[in-house]
C-alpha positions as a Markdown table, in Angstrom:
| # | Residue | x | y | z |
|---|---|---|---|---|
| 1 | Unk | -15.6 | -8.2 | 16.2 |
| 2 | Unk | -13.3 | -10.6 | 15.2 |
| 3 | Unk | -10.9 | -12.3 | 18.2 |
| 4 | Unk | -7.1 | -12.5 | 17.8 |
| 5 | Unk | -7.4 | -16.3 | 17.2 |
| 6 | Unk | -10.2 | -15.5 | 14.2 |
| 7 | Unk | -7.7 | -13.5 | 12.8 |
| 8 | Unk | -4.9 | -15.5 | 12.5 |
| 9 | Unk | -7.3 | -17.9 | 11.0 |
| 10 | Unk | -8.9 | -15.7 | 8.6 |
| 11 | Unk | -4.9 | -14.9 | 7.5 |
| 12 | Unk | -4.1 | -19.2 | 7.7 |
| 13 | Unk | -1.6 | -18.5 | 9.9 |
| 14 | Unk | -1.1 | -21.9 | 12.5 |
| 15 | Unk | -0.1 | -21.7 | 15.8 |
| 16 | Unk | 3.9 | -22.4 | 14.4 |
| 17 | Unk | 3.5 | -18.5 | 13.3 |
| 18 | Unk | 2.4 | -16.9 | 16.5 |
| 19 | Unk | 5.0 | -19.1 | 18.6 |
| 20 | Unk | 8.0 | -17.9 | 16.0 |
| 21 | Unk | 6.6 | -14.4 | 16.3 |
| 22 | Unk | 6.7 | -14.6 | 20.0 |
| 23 | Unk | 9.9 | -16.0 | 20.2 |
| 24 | Unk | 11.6 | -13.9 | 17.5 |
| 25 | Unk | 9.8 | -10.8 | 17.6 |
| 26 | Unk | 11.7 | -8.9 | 20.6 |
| 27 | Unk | 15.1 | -9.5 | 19.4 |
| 28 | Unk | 14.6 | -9.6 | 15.5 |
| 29 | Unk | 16.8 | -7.1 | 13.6 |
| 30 | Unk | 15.2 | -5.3 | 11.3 |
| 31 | Unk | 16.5 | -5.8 | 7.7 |
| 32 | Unk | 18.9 | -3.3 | 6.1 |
| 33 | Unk | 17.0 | -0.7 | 4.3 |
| 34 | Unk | 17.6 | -1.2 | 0.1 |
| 35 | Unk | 17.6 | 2.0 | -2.4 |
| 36 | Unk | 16.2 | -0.5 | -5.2 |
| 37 | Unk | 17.7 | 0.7 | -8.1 |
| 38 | Unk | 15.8 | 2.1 | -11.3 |
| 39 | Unk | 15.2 | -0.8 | -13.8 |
| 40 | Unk | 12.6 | 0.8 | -15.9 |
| 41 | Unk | 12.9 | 1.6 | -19.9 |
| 42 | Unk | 12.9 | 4.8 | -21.4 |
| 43 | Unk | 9.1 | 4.5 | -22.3 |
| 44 | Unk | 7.7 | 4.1 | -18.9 |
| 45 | Unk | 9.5 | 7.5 | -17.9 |
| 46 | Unk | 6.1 | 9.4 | -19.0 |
| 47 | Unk | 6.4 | 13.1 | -17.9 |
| 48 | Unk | 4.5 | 13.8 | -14.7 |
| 49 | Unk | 1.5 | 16.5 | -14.8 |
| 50 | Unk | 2.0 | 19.7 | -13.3 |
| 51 | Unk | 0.6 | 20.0 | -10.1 |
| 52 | Unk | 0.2 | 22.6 | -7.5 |
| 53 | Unk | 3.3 | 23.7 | -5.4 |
| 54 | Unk | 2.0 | 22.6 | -2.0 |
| 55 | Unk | -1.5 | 20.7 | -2.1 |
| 56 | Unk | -4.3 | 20.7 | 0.9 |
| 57 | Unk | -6.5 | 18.0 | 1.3 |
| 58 | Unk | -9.5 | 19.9 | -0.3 |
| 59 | Unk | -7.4 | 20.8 | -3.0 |
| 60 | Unk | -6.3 | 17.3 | -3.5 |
| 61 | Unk | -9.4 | 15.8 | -3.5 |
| 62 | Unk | -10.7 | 18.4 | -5.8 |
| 63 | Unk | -8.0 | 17.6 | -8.2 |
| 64 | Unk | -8.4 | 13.8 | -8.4 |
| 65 | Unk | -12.7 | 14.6 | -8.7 |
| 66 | Unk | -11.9 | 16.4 | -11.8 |
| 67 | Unk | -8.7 | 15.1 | -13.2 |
| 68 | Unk | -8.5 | 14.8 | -16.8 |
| 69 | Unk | -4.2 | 13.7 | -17.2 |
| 70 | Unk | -5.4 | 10.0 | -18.4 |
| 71 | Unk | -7.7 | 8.9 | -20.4 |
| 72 | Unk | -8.7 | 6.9 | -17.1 |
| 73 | Unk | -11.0 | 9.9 | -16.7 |
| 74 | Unk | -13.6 | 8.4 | -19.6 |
| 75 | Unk | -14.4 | 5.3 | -18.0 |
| 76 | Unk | -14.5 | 5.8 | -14.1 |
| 77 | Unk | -17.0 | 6.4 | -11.8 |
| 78 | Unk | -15.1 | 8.9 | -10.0 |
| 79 | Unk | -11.4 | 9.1 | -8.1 |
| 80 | Unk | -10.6 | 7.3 | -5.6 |
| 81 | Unk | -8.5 | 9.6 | -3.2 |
| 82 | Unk | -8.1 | 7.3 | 0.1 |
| 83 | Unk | -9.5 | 6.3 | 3.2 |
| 84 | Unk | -8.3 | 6.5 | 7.1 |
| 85 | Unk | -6.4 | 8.9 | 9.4 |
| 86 | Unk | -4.3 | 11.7 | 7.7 |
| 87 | Unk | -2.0 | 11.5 | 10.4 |
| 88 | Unk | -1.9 | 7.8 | 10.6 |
| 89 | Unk | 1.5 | 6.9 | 11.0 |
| 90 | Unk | 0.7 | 3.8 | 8.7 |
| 91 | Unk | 0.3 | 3.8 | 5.1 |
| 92 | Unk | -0.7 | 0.6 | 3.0 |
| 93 | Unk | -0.7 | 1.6 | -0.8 |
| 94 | Unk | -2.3 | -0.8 | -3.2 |
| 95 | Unk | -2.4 | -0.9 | -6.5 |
| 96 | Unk | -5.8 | 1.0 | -8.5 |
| 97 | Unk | -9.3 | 0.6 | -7.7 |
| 98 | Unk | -11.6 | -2.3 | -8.6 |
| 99 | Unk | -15.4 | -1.9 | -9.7 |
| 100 | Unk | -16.6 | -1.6 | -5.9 |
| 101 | Unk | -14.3 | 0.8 | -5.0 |
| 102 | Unk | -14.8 | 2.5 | -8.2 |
| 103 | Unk | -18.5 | 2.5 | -7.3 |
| 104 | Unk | -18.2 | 3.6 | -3.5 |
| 105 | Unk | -15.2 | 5.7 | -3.9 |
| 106 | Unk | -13.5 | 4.4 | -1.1 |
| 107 | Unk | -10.1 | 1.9 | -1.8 |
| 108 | Unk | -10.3 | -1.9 | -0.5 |
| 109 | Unk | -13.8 | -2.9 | -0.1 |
| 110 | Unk | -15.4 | -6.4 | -0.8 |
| 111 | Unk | -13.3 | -9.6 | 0.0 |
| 112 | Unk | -10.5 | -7.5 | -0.6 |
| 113 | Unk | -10.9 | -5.1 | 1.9 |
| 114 | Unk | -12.3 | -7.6 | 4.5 |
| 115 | Unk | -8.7 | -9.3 | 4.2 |
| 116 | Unk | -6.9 | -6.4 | 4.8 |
| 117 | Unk | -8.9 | -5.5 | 7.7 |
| 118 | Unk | -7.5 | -9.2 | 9.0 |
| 119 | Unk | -4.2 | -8.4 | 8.2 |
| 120 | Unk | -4.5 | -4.7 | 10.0 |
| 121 | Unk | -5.7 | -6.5 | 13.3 |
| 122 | Unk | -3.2 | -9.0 | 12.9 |
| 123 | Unk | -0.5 | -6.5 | 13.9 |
| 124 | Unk | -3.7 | -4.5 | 15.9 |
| 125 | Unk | -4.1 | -1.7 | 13.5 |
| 126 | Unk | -7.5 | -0.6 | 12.6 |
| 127 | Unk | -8.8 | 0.9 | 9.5 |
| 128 | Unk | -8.7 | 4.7 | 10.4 |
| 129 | Unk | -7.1 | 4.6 | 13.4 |
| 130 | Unk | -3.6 | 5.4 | 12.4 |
| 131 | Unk | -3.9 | 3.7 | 9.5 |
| 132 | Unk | -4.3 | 5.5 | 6.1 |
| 133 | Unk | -4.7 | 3.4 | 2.9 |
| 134 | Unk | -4.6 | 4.6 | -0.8 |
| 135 | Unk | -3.4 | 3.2 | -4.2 |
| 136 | Unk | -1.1 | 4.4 | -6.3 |
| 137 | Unk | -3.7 | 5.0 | -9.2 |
| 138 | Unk | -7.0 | 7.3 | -8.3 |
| 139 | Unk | -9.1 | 5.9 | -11.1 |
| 140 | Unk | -10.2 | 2.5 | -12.0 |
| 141 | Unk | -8.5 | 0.4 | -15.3 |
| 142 | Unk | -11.1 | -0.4 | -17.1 |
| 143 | Unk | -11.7 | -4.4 | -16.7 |
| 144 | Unk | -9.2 | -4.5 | -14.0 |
| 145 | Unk | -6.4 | -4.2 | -16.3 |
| 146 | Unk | -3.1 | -3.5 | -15.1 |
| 147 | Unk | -2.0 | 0.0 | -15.4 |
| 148 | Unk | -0.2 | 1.7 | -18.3 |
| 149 | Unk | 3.0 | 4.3 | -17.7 |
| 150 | Unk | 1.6 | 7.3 | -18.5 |
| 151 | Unk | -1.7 | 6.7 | -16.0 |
| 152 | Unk | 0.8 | 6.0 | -13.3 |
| 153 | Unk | 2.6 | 9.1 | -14.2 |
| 154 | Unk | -0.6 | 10.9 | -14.2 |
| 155 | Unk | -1.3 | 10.1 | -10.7 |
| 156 | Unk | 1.9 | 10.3 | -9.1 |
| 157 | Unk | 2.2 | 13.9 | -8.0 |
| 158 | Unk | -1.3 | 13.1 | -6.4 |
| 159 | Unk | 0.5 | 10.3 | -4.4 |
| 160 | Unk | 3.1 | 12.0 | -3.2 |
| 161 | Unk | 1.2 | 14.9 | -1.7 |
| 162 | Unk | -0.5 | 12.2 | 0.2 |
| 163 | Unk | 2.1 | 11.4 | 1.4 |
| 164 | Unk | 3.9 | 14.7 | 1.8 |
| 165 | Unk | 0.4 | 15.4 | 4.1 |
| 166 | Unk | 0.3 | 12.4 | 6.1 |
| 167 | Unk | 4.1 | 12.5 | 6.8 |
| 168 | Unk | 3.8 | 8.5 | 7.5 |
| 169 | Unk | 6.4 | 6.9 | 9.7 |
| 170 | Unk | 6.1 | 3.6 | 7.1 |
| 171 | Unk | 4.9 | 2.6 | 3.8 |
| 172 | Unk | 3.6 | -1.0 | 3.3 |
| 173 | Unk | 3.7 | -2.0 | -0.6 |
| 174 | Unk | 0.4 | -4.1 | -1.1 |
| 175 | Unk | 1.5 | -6.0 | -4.0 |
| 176 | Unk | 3.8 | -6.5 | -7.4 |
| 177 | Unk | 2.6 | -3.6 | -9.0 |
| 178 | Unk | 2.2 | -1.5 | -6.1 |
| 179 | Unk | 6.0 | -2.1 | -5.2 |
| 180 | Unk | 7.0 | -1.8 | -8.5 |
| 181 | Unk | 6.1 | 1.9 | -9.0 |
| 182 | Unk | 6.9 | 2.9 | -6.1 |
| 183 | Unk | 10.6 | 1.2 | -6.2 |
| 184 | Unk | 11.1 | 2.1 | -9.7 |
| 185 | Unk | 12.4 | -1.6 | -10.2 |
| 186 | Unk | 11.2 | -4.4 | -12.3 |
| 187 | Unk | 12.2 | -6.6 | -9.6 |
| 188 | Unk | 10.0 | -9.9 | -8.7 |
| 189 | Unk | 7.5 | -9.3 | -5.3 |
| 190 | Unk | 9.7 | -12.4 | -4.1 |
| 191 | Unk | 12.9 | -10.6 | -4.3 |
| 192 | Unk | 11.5 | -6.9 | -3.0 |
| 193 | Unk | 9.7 | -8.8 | 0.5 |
| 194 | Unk | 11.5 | -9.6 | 3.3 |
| 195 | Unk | 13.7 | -6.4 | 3.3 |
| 196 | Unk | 13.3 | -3.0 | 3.9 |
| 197 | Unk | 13.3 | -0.4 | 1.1 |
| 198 | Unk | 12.4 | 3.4 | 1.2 |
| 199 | Unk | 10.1 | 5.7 | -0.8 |
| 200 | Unk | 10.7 | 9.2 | -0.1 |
| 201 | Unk | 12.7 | 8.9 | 2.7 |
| 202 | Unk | 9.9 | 6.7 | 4.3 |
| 203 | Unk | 10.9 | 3.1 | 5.2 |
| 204 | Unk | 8.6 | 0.8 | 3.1 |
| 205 | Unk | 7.8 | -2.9 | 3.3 |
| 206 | Unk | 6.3 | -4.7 | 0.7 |
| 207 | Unk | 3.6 | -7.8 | 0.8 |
| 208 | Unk | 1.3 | -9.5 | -0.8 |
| 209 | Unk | -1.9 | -8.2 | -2.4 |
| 210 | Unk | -5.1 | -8.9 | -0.5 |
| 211 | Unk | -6.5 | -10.4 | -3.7 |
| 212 | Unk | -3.8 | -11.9 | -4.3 |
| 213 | Unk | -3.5 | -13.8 | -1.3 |
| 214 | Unk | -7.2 | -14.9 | -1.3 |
| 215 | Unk | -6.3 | -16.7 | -4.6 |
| 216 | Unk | -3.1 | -18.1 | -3.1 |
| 217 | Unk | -3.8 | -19.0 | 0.1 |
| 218 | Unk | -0.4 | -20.7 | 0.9 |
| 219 | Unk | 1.5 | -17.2 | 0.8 |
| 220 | Unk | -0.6 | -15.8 | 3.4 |
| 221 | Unk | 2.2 | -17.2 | 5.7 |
| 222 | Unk | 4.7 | -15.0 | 4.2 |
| 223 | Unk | 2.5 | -12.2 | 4.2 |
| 224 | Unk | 2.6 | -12.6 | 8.3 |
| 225 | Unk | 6.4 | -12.8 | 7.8 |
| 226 | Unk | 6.1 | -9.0 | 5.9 |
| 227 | Unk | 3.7 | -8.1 | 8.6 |
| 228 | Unk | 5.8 | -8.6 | 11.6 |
| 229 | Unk | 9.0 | -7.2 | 10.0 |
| 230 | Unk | 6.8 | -4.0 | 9.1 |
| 231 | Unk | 5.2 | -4.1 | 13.2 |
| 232 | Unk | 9.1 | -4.8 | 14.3 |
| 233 | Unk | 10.8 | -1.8 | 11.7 |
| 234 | Unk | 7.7 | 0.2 | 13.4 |
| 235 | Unk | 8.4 | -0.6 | 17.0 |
| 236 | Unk | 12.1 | 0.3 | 16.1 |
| 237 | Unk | 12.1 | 3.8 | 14.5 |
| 238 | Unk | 12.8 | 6.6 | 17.1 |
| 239 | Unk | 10.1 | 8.6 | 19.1 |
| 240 | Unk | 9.5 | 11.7 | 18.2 |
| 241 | Unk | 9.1 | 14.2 | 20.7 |
């Protein structure tokens, strides 16, 4: 098991991070929360599929195994629902499946998901424990491509009865396109981090994409900046009881 020190390295993060975080982290306000506004054309408004009224989890993984909305459905392996606790009060959405996760049917695996298992300890979250992570498309592009409108439209409902299920407490964007979608904005990852947005009356913070950040290893420092600001909007939401 990794130590706190091995994770800080594995994220690049110096020991200037840890003292800011220390010395900030208690009386750090959290950022005003931002209703980004809707900056997408009339094209990328594709209609969403019907879906049923209320969903379970068997239903819902039942109806992203045999989805046929996209033409996603030709070229996958199989849907990728999620992973974790579906009462987590975490949720980290990505983006769409790659070829592994494709293959295992489980989101963030490989040097990917290793990264992201960093980044949960970091804050000391586990995979499962609490946590829940998905992406916003349940089948694989083929090559990696980015998503088109109408696949994302095409898996939407099955997002948001994740979410209605898992009733999370906050939603951390993994990524441009991730935040994108969910924000409804064609604004830059640069300009959507280091505030705090909501999704469906969720608070939501966005960050960097684990792959991203293992080809750009500078911005692994501002994805610890995103990290603590999600831990600190966490540790500041009220109990419930």
């Amino acid at each position: 098991m990794l130590s706190r020190d091995d994770v800080f390295e594995e994220l690049g993060i110096g020991p200037v991070w840890r003292l800011r975080e220390i010395a900030t982290g208690s009386s750090q306000t959290p950022a005003p929360v931002v209703e980004t506004r809707p900056a997408r054309d009339a094209a990328a408004q594709s209609p969403e599929p019907s879906a049923p009224a209320r969903f379970t989890w068997e239903r819902l993984a039942d109806a992203v195994a045999h989805c046929t909305a996209c033409k996603l459905h030709t070229t996958r392996t199989q849907g990728v629902l999620g992973v974790g606790d579906r009462n987590a009060d975490w949720l980290f959405i990505g983006e769409a499946p790659g070829a592994d996760e494709d293959r295992l049917g489980e989101p963030f695996v490989g040097q990917a998901g290793k990264l992201l298992d960093a980044m949960l300890a970091a804050i000391d979250l586990r995979r499962g424990e609490n946590v829940y992570i998905a992406n916003v498309l349940k089948s694989r592009p083929p090559g990696n491509r980015n998503p088109e409108p109408d696949e994302v439209a095409a898996c939407r409902p099955y997002l948001r009865a994740q979410i209605e299920l898992i009733q999370p407490k906050l939603i951390v964007a993994l990524g441009r396109f991730a935040a994108q979608s969910l924000l409804d904005t064609d604004e830059s990852i640069g300009r959507l981090r280091g505030r705090l947005h909501s999704f469906l009356n969720v608070p939501l913070v966005v960050t960097y994409h684990p792959a991203y950040l293992l080809r750009n290893l500078p911005d692994k420092a501002r994805a610890w900046e995103d990290l603590c600001l999600a831990r600190h909007t966490m540790r500041s939401l009220p109990s419930q009881s």
